[in-house]
C-alpha positions as MATLAB code, in Angstrom:
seq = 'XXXXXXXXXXXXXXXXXXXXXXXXXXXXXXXXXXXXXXXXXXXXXXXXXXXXXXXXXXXXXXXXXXXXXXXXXXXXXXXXXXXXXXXXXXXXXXXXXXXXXXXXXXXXXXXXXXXXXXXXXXXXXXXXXXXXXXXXXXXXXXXXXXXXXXXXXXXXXXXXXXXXXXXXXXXXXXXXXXXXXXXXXXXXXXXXXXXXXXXXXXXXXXXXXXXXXXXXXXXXXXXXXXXXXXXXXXXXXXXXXXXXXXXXXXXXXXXXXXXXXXXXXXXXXXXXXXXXXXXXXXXXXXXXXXXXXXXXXXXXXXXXXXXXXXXXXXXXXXXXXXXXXXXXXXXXXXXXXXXXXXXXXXXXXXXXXXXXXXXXXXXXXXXXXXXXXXXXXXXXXXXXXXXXXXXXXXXXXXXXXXXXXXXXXXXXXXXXXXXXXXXXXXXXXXXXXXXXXXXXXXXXXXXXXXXXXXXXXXXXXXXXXXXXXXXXXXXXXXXXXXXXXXXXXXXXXXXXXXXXXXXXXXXX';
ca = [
     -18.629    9.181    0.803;
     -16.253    7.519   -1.690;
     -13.020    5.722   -0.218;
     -10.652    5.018   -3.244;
      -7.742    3.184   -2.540;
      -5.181    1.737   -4.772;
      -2.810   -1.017   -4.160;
       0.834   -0.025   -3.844;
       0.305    3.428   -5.231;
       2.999    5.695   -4.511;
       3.487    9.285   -4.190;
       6.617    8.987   -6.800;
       4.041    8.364   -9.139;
       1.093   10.858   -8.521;
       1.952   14.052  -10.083;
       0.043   16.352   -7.455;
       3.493   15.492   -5.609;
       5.907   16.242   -7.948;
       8.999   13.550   -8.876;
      10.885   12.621  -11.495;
       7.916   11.395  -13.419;
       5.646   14.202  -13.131;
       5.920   15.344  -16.854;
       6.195   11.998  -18.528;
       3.444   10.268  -16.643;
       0.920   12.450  -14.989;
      -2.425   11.831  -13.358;
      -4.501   14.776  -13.869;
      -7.345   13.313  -12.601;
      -6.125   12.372   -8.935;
      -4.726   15.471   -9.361;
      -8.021   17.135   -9.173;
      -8.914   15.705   -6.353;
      -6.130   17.357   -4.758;
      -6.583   20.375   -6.196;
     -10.332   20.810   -5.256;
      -9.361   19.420   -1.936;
      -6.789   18.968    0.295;
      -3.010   17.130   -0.296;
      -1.612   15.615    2.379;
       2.514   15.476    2.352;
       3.025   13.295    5.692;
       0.168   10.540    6.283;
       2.394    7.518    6.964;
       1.425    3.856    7.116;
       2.043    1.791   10.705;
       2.851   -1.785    8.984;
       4.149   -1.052    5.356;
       2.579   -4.155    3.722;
      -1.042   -4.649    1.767;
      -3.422   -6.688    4.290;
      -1.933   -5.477    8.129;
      -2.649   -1.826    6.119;
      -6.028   -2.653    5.649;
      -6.839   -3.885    8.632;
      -5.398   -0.785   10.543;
      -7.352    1.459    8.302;
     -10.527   -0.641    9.085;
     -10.402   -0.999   12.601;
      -8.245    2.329   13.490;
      -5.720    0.210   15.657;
      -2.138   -1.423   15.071;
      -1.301   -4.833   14.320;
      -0.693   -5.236   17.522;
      -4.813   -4.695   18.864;
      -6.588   -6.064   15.020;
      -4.270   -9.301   15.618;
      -3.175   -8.917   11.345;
       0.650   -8.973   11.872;
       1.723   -9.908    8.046;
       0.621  -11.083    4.839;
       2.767  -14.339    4.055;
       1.470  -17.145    6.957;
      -0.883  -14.304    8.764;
      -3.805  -15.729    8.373;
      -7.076  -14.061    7.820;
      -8.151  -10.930    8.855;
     -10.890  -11.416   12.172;
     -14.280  -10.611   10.860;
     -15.855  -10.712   14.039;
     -14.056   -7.254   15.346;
     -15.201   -4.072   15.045;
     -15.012   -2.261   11.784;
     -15.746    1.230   10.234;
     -18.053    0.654    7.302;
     -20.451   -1.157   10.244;
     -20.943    1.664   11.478;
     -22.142    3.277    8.769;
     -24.595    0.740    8.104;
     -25.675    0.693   11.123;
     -26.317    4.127   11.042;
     -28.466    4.015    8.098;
     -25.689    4.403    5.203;
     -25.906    1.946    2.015;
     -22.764    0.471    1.444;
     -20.990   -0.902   -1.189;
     -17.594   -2.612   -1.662;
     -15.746   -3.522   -5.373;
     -12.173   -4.670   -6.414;
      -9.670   -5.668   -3.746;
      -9.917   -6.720   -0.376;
      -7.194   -9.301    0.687;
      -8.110  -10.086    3.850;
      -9.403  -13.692    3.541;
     -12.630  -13.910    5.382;
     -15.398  -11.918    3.107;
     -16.480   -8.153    4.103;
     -18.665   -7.003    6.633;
     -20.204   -4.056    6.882;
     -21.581   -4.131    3.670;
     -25.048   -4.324    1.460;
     -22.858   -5.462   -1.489;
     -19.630   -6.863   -2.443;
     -17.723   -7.639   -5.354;
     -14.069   -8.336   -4.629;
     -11.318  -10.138   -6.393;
     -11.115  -13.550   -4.833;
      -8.302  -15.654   -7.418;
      -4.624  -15.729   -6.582;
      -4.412  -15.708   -2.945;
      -7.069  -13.133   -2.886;
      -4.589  -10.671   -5.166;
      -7.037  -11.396   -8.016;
      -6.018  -10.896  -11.606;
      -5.457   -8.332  -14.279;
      -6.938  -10.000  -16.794;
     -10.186  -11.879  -16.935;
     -10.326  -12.091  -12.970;
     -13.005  -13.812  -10.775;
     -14.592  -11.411   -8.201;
     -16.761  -12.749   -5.373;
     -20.176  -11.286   -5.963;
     -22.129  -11.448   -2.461;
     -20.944  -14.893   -1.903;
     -20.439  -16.399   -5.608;
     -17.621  -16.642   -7.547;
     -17.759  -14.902  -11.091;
     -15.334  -15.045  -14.018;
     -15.866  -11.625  -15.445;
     -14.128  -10.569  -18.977;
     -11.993   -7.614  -19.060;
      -9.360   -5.255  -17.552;
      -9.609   -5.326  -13.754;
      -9.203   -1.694  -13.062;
     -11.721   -0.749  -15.575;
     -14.277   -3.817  -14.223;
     -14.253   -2.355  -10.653;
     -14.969    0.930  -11.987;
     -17.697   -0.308  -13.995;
     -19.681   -2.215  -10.766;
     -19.175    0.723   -8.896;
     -20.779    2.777  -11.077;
     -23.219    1.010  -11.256;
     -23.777    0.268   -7.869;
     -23.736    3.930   -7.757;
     -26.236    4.453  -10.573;
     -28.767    2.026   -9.290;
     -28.991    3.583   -5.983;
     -29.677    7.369   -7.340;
     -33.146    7.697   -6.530;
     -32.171    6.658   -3.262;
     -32.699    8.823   -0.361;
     -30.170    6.808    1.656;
     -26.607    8.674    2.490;
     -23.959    6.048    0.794;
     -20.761    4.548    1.648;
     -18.919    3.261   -1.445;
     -15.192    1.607   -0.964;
     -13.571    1.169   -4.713;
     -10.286   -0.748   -4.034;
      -7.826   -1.295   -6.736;
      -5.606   -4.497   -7.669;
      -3.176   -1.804   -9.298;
      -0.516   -1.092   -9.580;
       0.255   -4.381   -7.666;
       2.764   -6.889   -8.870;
       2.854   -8.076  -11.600;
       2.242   -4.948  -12.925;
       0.047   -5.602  -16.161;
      -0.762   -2.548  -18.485;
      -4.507   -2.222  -19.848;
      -3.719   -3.083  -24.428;
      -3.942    0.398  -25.227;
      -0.917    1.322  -22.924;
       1.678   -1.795  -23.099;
       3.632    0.223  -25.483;
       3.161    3.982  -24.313;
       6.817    4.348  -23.216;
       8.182    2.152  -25.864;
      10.518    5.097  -27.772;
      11.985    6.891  -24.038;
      13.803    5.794  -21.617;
      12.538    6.602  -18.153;
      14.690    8.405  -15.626;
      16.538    7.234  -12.608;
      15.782    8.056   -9.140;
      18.449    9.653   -7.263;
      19.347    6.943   -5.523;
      19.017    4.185   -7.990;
      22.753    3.392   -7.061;
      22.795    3.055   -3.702;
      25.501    1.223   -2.705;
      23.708    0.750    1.257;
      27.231    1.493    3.233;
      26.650    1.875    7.155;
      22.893   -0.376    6.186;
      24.608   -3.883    5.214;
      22.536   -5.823    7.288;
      19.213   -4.162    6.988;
      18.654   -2.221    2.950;
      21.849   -4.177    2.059;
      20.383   -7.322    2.580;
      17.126   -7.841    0.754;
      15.708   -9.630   -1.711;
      13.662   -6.867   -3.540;
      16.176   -4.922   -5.885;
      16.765   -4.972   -9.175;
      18.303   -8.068   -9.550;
      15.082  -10.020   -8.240;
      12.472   -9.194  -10.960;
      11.090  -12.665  -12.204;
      10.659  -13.699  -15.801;
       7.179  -13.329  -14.973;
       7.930   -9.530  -13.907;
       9.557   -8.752  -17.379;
       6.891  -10.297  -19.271;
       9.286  -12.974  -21.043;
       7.044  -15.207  -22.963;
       6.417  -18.394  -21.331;
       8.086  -22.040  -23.585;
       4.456  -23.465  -24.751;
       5.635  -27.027  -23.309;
       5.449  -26.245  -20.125;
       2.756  -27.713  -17.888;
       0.738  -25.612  -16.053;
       0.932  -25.975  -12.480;
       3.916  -25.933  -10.871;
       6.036  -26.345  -13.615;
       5.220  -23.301  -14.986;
       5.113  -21.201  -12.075;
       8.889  -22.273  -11.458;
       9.643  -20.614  -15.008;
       7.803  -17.671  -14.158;
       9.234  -17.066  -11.235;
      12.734  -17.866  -11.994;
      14.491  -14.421  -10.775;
      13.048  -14.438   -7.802;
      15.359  -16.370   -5.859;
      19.219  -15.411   -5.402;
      21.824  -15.809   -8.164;
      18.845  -15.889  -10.950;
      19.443  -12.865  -13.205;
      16.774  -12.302  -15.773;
      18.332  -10.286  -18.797;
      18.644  -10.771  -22.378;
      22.455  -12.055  -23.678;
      25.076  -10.538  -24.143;
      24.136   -7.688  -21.468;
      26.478   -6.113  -18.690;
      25.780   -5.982  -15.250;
      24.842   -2.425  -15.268;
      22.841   -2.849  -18.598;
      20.534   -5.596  -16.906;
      20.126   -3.907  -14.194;
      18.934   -0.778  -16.417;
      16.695   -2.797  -18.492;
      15.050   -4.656  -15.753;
      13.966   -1.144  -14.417;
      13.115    0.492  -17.351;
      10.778   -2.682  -17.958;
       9.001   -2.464  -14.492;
       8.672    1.409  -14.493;
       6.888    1.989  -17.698;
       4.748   -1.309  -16.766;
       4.078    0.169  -13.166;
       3.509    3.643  -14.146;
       0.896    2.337  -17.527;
      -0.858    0.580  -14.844;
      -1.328    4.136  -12.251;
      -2.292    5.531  -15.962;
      -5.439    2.679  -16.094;
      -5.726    3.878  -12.274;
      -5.942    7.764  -13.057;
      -8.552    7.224  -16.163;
     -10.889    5.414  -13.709;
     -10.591    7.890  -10.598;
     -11.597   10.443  -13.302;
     -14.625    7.972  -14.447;
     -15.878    8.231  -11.035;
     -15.444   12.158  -10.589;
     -17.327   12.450  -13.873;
     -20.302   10.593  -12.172;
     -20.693   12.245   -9.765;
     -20.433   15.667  -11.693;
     -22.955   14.495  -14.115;
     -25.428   13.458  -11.499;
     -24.930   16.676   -8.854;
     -23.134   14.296   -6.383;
     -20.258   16.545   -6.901;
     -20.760   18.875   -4.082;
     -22.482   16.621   -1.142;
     -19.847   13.696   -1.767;
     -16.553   13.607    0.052;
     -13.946   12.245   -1.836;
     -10.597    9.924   -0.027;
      -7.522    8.737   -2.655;
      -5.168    6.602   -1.047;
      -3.361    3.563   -0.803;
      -2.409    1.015    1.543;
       1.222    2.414    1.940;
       3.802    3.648   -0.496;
       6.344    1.474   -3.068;
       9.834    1.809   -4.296;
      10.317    2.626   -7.938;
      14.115    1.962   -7.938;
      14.479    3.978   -5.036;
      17.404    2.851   -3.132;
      17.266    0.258   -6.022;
      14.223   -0.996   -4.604;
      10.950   -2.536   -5.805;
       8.188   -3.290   -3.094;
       8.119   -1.842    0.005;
       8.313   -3.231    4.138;
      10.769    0.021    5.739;
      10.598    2.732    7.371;
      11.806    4.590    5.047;
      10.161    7.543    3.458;
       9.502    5.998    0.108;
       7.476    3.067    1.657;
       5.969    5.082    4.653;
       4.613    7.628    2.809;
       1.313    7.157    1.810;
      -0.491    9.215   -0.903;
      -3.751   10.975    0.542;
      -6.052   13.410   -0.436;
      -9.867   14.324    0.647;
     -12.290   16.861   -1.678;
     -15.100   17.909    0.339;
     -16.265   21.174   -0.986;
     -18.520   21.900    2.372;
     -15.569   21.717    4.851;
     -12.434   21.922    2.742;
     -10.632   24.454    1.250;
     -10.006   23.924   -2.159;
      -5.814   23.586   -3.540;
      -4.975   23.187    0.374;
      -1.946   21.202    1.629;
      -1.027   19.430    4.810;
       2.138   18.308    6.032;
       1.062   17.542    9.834;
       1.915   13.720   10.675;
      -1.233   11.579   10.389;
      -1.371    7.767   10.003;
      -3.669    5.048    8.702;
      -5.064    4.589   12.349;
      -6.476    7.763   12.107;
      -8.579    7.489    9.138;
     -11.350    5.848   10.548;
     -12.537    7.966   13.182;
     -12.111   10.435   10.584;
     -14.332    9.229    8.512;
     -16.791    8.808   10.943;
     -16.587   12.479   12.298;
     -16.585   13.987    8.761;
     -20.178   11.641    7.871;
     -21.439   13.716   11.576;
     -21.534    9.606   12.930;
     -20.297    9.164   16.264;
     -19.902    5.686   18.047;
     -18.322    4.534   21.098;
     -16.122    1.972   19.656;
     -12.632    2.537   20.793;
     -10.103    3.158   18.314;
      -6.125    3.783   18.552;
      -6.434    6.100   15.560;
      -6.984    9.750   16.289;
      -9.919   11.877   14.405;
      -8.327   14.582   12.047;
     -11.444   16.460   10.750;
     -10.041   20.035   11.917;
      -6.831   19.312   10.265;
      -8.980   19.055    6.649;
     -10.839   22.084    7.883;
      -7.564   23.802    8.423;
      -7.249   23.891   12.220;
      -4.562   21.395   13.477;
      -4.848   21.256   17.532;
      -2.171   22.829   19.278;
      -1.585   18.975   21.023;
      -1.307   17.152   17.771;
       0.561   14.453   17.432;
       4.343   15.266   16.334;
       5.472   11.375   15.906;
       4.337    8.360   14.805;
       4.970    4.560   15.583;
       5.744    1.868   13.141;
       6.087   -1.885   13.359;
       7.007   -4.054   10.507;
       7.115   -7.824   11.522;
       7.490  -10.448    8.429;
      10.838  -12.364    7.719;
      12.130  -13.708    5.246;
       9.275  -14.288    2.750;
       8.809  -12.367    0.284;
      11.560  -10.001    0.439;
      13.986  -10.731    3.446;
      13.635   -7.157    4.597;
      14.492   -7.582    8.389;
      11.533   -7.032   11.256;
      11.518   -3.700   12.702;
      10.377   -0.854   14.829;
      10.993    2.821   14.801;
       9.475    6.489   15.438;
       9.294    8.723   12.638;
       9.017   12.631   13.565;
       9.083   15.509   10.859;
      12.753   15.853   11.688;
      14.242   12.173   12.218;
      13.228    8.767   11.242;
      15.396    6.163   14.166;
      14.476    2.232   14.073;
      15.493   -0.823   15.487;
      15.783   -3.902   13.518;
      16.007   -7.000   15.863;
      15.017  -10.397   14.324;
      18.437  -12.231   13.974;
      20.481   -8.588   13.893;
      20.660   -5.862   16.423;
      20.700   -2.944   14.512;
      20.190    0.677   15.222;
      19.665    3.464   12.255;
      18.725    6.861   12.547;
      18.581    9.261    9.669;
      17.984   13.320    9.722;
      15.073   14.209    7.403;
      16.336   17.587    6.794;
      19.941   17.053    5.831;
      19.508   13.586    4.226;
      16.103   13.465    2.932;
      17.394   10.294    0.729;
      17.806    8.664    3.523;
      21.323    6.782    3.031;
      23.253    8.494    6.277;
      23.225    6.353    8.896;
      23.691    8.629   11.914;
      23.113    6.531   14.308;
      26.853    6.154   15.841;
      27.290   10.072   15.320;
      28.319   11.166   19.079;
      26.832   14.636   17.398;
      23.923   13.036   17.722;
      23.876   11.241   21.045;
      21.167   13.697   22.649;
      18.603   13.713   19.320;
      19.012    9.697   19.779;
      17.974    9.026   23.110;
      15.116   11.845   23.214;
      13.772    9.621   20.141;
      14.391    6.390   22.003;
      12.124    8.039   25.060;
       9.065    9.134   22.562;
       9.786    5.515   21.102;
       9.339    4.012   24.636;
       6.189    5.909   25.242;
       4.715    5.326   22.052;
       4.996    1.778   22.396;
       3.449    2.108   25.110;
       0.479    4.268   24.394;
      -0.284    1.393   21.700;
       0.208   -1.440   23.637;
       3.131   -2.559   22.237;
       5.947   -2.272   24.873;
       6.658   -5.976   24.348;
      10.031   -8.180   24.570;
      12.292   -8.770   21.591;
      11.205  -12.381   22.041;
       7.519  -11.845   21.941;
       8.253   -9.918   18.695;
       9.962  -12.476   17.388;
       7.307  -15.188   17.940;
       4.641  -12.861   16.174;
       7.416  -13.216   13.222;
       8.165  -17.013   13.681;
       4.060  -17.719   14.101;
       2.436  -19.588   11.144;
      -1.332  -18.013   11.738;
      -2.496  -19.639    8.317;
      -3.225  -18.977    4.714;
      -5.260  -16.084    4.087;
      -7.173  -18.482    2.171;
      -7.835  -22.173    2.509;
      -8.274  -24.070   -1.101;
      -4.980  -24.257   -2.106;
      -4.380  -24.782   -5.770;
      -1.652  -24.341   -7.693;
      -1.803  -20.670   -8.378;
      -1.771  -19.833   -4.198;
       1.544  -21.963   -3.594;
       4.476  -19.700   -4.675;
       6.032  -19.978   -1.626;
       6.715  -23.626   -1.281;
       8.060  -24.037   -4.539;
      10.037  -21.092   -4.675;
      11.640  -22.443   -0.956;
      11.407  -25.950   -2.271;
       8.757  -27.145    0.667;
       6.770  -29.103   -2.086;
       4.063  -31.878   -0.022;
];
């Protein structure tokens, strides 16, 4: 089994799934993995951010039950609790883990490691240091390609084995700050990318809650647009104030002389073609690993999982980043290739979350374990059998204010049909949106007496969802989970780790 995930990897940008950028930028080679295998259309993550993802795919429960709430002052991920890739160890699998893992305290589960452990754990794009079982290595190169490479050769060592494998190949890309391998920095030079349909959105009826972030298009750093740093600065923390200048509000990054609506334009155009020649770097590698395992007869006997840890904006709503509810953030792209069990060019658009994958996992590698799990095994829905009892909503809980991003703490219920939340943190606000007429998403219908009866049957499967997961808490107790400082996810903190206090001036 190979479990490839990337980091903030949308559907917007895969071209299995269609968009705006399917023709400029596509990725033929996660598209073959879709079309020997299965697409999914509605797999949605519970906490839309990068380490509370994880750690729901890992354990197959919410925030809530793994105790990893948020990434900023969460703390680190609790080693000690049950996780899927112990399991298959335990049951005789050799494991292997490369590139990302963000969750502060090192892997378990595994035979060997190699994970990016600079920048808060984010690691680098360039010349990053990975934590090889336990030391820290400075290893030369492009980081996509350099995970690829010790997988492979993980992979390669291990051939003559006998042993079943379990090999996790995490991505840093296409994270932040969004760093193109040489040969693409200038792919996109001579077009100018299109704009999503809602590029514009001017957030009426959503003031308080998509109207009132700090993740649009006006908060790309100089960093972000790649402006060239003055050689006089110091490094430390004087630099990292110039690189992040942007971030903050009332610092617009454009060249002179521009409009309003020009910066705005070239601030996306910048990020897009540097986010999309990053899922390029992304696609080239996913096909280095399918022709591996072609070359070597793995190809048949090897299940394939593409993912990532939830979805991203790419100017949607004039976002960057991600956090909501909303489609473009909750959607995560998924796909399985198993020849032996799944039909090949199949497509799935039953609702299944990141809880689920783990028992899945387990089921499909015939392992079965009496660890509890919230998550919910979907191995007939890949063999093309959804129960007649499956689940026909899911429950999400995002819970980290105000840094990075002031996007409001919230809860919600997403069915095929209607998306309704609740932000509550220091605003009481309702929003409900009908998939179906307003797939965008910028219809607030919540105060629509029209839909008085659709509102409180979702604010009963709310209710009992909440409590199904253990999560039927106060406002208050929500709130403290927000407030909480649980930590750094890691504890040497050098200059590089504290963007934070100098961006909110809480310099020691």
């Amino acid at each position: 089994m190979i479990y490839i995930m990337a980091d903030d990897l949308t559907t917007q940008a895969i071209s299995a799934y269609g968009g705006i950028y399917k023709e400029i930028a596509p990725t033929p080679n996660i598209d073959r993995v879709a079309s020997e295998g299965m697409l999914f259309q509605d797999v949605l993550v519970t906490n839309a951010i990068c380490g509370p993802s994880r750690a729901a795919i890992l354990t197959g429960n919410y925030s809530n039950l793994n105790g990893y709430y948020k990434n900023e002052s969460g703390g680190k991920f609790n080693s000690e609790q049950w996780t899927f890739p112990q399991e298959f160890q335990k049951q005789g699998y050799k494991t292997g883990l490369f590139g990302k893992w963000h969750l502060g305290t090192d892997p378990v589960g595994f035979d060997t490691f190699k994970y990016h452990n600079s920048a808060g754990q984010q690691g680098h794009y360039w010349d990053p240091v990975f934590n090889d079982n336990g030391t820290d290595v400075k290893e030369k190169g492009y980081a996509t390609n350099l995970s690829t490479d010790f997988a492979l050769t993980w992979l390669d060592s291990s051939k003559k084995s006998t042993e079943p494998f379990l090999m996790i190949l995490q991505y840093k890309a296409p994270h932040r700050p969004w760093e193109p391998d040489t040969k693409y920095t200038t792919l996109w030079d001579e077009i100018e990318m299109p704009y999503p349909a809602t590029f514009n959105d001017t957030y009426e009826g959503r003031e308080k809650t998509a109207g009132d972030t700090e993740m649009t298009m006006e908060y790309f750093s100089r960093r972000d647009m790649k402006l060239e740093r003055p050689k006089n600065l110091k490094k430390g923390k004087e630099s990292i104030k110039w690189d992040f200048y942007g971030a903050k509000p009332g610092e617009i990054v454009q060249p002179k002389g521009m409009s309003d609506e020009e910066g705005r334009k070239w601030r996306y155009q910048n990020y897009i073609k540097d986010y999309l020649a990053c899922v390029k770097s992304v696609d080239d590698n996913v096909g280095r690993v399918l022709d591996y395992l072609k070359e070597n007869n793995l190809e048949e006997n090897t299940i394939i999982v593409l993912t990532s840890d939830q979805g991203f904006y790419l100017g949607d709503h004039g976002f960057f980043d991600k956090r909501f509810i909303y489609e473009e953030s909750l959607r995560m792209p998924f796909m399985v290739k198993y020849p032996k069990k799944i039909k090949a060019g199949s497509v799935n658009e039953d609702i299944i979350t990141n809880i689920d994958f783990a028992p899945t996992l387990l089921e499909l590698a015939g392992i079965s374990t009496t660890q509890k799990m919230q998550g919910t095994s979907f191995v007939s829905v890949l063999e093309g059998n959804t129960p007649n009892d499956w689940q026909d909503a899911m429950y999400y809980h995002y819970y980290e204010f105000p840094f990075w991003h002031h996007v409001q703490p919230h809860y919600g219920v997403r069915t095929q049909k209607y998306t309704l939340a609740h932000f509550y943190y220091n605003i009481d606000v309702w929003e409900l949106y009908d998939l179906e007429k307003d797939p965008n998403q910028v219809n607030n219908i919540y105060n629509n007496p029209g839909y008085a009866e659709v509102t409180a049957e979702l604010k009963s499967k709310l209710k009992n969802l909440m409590i199904k997961f253990e999560d039927n808490k106060s406002l208050v107790d929500f709130r403290k989970i927000t407030d909480t400082d649980f930590g750094r996810i890691v504890d040497n903190i050098k200059d590089e780790e504290s963007v934070q206090q100098i961006l909110t001036k809480k310099e020691n």
